[in-house]
N, C-alpha and C positions, 0 to 999 in steps of 0.2 A: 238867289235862285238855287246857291249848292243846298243852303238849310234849308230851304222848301224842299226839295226832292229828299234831303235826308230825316226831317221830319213826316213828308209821304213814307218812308219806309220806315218808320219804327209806329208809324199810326196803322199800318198794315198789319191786322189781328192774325189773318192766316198766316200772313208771312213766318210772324216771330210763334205763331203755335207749330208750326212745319220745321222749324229752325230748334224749337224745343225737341221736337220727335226726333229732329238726326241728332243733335244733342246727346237725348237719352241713350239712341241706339250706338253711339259712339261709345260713350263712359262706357256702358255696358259692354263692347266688343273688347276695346283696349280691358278692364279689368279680366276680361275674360281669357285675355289671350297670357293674361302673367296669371293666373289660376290653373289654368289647363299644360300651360307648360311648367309649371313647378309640381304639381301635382304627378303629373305622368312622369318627371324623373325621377322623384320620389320611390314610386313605383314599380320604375325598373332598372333607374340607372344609367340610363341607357342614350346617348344622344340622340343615336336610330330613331327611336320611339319621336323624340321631341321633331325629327324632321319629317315622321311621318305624318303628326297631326297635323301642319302646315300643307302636308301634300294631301291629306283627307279634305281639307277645306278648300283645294284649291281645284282639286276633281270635276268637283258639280261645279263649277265657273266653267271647265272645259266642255263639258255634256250638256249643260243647258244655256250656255249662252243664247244661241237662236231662240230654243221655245219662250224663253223668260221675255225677251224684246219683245218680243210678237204678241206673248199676251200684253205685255202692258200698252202697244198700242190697240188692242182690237177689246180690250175689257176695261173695267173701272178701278183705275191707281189707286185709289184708296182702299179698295177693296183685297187686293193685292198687297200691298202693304201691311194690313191687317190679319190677314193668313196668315202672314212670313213670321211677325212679331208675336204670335199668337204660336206657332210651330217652336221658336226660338225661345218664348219663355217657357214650355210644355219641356223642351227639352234641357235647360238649363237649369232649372227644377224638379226633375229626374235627376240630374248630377250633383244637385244639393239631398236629395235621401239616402242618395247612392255613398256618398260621402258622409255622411251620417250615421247611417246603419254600418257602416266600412263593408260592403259587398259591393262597391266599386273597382273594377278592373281594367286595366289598361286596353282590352277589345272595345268596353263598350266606352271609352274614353272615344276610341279610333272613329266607331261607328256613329255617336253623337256629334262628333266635329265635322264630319263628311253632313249630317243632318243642319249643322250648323253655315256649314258652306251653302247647300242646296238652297235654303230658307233665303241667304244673303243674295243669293244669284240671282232671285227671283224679286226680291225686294229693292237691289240695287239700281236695277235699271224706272222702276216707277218710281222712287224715290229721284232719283236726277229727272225725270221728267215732269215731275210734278212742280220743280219751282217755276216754269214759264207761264204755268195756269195762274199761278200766283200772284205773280209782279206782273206790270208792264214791262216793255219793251224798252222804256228808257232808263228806267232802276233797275235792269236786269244785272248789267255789269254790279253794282253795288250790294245789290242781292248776295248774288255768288262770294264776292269778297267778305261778306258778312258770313255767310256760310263757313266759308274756309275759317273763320277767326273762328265761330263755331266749334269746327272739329277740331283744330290745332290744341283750343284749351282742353277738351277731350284726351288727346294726345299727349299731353304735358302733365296733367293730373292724373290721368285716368291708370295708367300702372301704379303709381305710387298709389294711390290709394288702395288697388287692389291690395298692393303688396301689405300695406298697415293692414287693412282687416284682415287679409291670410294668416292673423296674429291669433285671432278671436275662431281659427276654424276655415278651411274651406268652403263647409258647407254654409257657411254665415255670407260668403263674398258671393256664391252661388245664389244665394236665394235674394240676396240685395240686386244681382244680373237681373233675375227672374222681375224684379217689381221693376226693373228700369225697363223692359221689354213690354212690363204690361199697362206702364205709362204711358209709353211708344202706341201700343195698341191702341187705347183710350183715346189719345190726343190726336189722330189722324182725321178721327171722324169728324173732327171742330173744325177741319182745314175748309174752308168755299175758296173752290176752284171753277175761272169761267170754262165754259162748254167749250166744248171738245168742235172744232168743224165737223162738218154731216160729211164722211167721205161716202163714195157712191159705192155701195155693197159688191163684190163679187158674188155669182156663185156657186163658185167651188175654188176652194182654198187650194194650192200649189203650193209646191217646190219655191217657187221663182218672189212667190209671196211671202214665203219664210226666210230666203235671201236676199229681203229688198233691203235690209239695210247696210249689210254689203256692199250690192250695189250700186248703194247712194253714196259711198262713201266712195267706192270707185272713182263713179263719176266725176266727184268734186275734187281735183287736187289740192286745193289748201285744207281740207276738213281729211282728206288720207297721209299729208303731209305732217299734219299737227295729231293725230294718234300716233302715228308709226315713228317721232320726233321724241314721244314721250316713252315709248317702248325701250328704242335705245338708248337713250340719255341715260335711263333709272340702269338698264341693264348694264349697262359699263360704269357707270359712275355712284356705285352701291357700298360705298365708304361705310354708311352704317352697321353693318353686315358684321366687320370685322373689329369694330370698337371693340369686344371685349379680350382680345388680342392686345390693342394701343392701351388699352388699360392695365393688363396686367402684366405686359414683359416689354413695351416702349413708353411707356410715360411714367408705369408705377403708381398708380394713381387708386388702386384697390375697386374694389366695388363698389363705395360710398361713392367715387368718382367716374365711374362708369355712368352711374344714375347721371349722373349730371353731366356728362358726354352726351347720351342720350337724349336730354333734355334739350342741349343746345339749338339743333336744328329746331325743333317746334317754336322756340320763342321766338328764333329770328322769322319764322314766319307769322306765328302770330302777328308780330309787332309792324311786319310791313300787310299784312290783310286787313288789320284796323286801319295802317292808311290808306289803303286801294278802298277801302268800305268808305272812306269820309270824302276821297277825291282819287276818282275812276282815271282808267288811263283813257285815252281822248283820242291823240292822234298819233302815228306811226307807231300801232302796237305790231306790226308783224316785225319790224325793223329791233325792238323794245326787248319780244320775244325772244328771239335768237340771242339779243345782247344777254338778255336772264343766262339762257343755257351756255353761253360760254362763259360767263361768271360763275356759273355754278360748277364747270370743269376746272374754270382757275383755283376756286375754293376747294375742292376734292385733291387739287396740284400741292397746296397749302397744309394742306391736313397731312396728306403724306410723307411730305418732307419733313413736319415738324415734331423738334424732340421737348417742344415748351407747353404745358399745361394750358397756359393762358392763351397761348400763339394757335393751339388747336382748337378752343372754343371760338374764339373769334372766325374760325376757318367755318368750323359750323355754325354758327349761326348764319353766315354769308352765305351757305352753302343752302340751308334753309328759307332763307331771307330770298335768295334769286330762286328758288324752286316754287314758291309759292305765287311770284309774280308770271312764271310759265305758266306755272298750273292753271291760275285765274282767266289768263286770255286765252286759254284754250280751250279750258269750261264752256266761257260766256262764248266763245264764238263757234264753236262747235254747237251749242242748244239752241244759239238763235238762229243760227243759217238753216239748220234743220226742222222741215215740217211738223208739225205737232206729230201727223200720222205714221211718223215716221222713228219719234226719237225714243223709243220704246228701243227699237231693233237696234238703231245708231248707239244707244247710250250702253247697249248690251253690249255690242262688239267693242266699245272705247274702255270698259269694265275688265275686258277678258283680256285687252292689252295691257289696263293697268296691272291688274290683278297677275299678268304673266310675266310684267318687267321685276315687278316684286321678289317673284318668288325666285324664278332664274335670275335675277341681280344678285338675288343672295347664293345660291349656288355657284352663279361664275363668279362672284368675288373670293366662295371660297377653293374653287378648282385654281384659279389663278394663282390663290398664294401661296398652293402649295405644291407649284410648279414656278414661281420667280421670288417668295416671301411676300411679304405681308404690305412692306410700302412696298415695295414695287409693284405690286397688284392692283392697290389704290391707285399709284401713279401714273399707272395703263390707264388704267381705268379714267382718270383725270381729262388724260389728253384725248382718249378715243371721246369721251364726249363734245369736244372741243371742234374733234374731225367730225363725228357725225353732223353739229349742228352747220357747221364750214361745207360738207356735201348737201346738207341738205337746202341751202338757201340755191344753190346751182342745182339741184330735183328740183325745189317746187316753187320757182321764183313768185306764184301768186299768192303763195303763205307768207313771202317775205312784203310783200308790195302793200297788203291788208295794209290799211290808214285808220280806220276804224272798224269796231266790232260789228257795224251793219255792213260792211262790204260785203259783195257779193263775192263769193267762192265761184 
């Protein structure tokens, strides 16, 4: 029965062409994000500068989260997708002339990554709704863990490589971006997606119809439990932030070994996504869940304390390793508890929480160390996640109790 269902998903055309699209748009984001940031210090030297393309990207996720939900459930995903990919290579391709001709400047660096953010905002949320159209309901879980192994190799190559062709030129890694984007474009339209339910028209749009996905999440305590779970985990427990730190003045390990600091967490996840993708979690995933995120506070505990090379990677990969199994069950139970007409708006708001744990995780990691030092920052950091997810099984005891991924919320 497992290799039937896991031969149903790899016979699944749209699946693996949808899986190719976030693919592309992954390499392309990761290359892009070690382009833009070696480029721009380049240019001015400046950290400043490097923190602010982070907060140009991270803007339009603040200002358009609502409209971007809304349209992806009340218009056609693919269509939306195709826009955004279509904006993103237009502009990533402007910064490969720009870089070319050298009349590239650090404003319009600023002003393209804020373009580059807006396109993502809008793409992001029809991109996670679109794998439900996709799969069934019973390969959904499997789906998603495939997914994630997806983007993690993304993750794990995807700077490196940029960094090797930033050998041959800027503007060569840019205009390679530009073809991944316009792959991305290409390959949506091949995606068949079943029909959408008939929901019954309003008419006249509202406030309260731009906030429904809000709150829907309101409503449901284990679907507000397991976003606002994932907010603070990442936000306290943002050990990666500070690697280039552990690299160069506690472990000594130079930049060659930074890379590969880096790299730890993605493989330890990769390598448990392949197994969630061959054999899904089943039963007691709310119980599973929590167990992930206090693992992953011990492994952040681990990493801090440690003054051993090897003792560190092991920390992350674990650290990787239990973050990928949160992530999955909260994916898959978040898309499927949620109405199709809905997960437009729901997948926007779960974006702008990820999107905000990121960003402020790396900022309070580094307010932190430079008010208690650097392990000790990590090691806050460790244990608060450890409290958060110990409060939050006493908030939302129906996110703890989930047995399976169809429980109702």
């Amino acid at each position: 029965m497992k290799s039937s269902k896991s031969s149903i998903l790899f016979q699944n055309k749209s699946l693996l062409i949808l899986l190719s699209c976030r693919m592309s748009t992954a390499f392309g984001f990761q290359m892009l994000a070690v382009v833009i940031g070696w480029q721009m210090y380049a240019l001015t030297k400046s950290t400043m500068f490097l923190g602010l393309v982070g907060l140009a990207q991270f803007l339009p996720m603040l200002l358009f989260t609502l409209v971007s939900g809304h349209l992806a459930d009340k218009y056609n995903r693919k269509f939306i997708i195709f826009i955004s990919q279509i904006i993103e290579a237009s502009a990533v391709l402007f910064l490969a002339l720009g870089s070319y001709e050298h009349w590239l400047n650090k404003e319009m660096i600023l002003i393209l990554s804020f373009i580059f953010g807006a396109a993502n905002s809008f793409q992001g949320p029809s991109m996670q709704s679109l794998l439900p159209n996709v799969v069934s309901k019973e390969i959904f879980p499997k789906a998603v863990a495939l997914s994630s192994s997806a983007f993690e190799i993304a993750v794990i190559i995807g700077p490196s490589l940029g960094g090797i062709l930033y050998a041959f030129g800027s503007y060569a890694v840019y205009f390679i971006i530009g073809c991944l984007f316009l792959l991305s474009a290409t390959l949506i339209h091949f995606v068949s997606v079943a029909k959408r339910p008939v929901v019954e028209k309003k008419r006249a749009r509202s406030m309260k119809d731009l906030f429904a996905g809000i709150a829907y999440i309101k409503s449901r305590p284990a679907i507000l439990g397991a976003i606002s779970l994932d907010l603070f985990a990442v936000l306290l427990g943002g050990a990666t932030a500070l690697l280039p730190v552990y690299a160069s003045t506690i472990l000594k390990i130079g930049p060659v070994g930074l890379g590969v600091l880096r790299s730890a967490p993605s493989v330890g996840a990769l390598v448990v996504s392949v197994f969630l993708a061959r054999r899904p979690l089943r039963k007691h995933v709310g119980h599973k869940m929590f167990a992930a995120v206090i693992c992953f506070g011990m492994a952040t505990i681990v990493f801090a304390l440690s003054k051993s090379f090897g003792l560190s990677m092991v920390a992350l990969f674990f650290l990787g390793a239990s973050d990928i199994v949160s992530v999955v069950i909260r994916s898959t139970f978040i898309q499927i508890q949620t109405p199709d007409e809905l997960r437009g708006r729901v997948s926007s708001v779960n974006q702008l929480f990820i999107g905000t744990s990121n960003q402020l995780g790396e900022f309070e990691s580094g307010l932190t160390a430079s008010l208690f030092g650097t392990e000790n920052a990590v090691l806050i950091g460790g244990i608060g996640t450890i409290v958060i997810a110990l409060i939050w099984m006493k908030l939302f005891p129906s996110l703890l109790r989930i047995d399976n991924l169809d429980h109702d919320s």
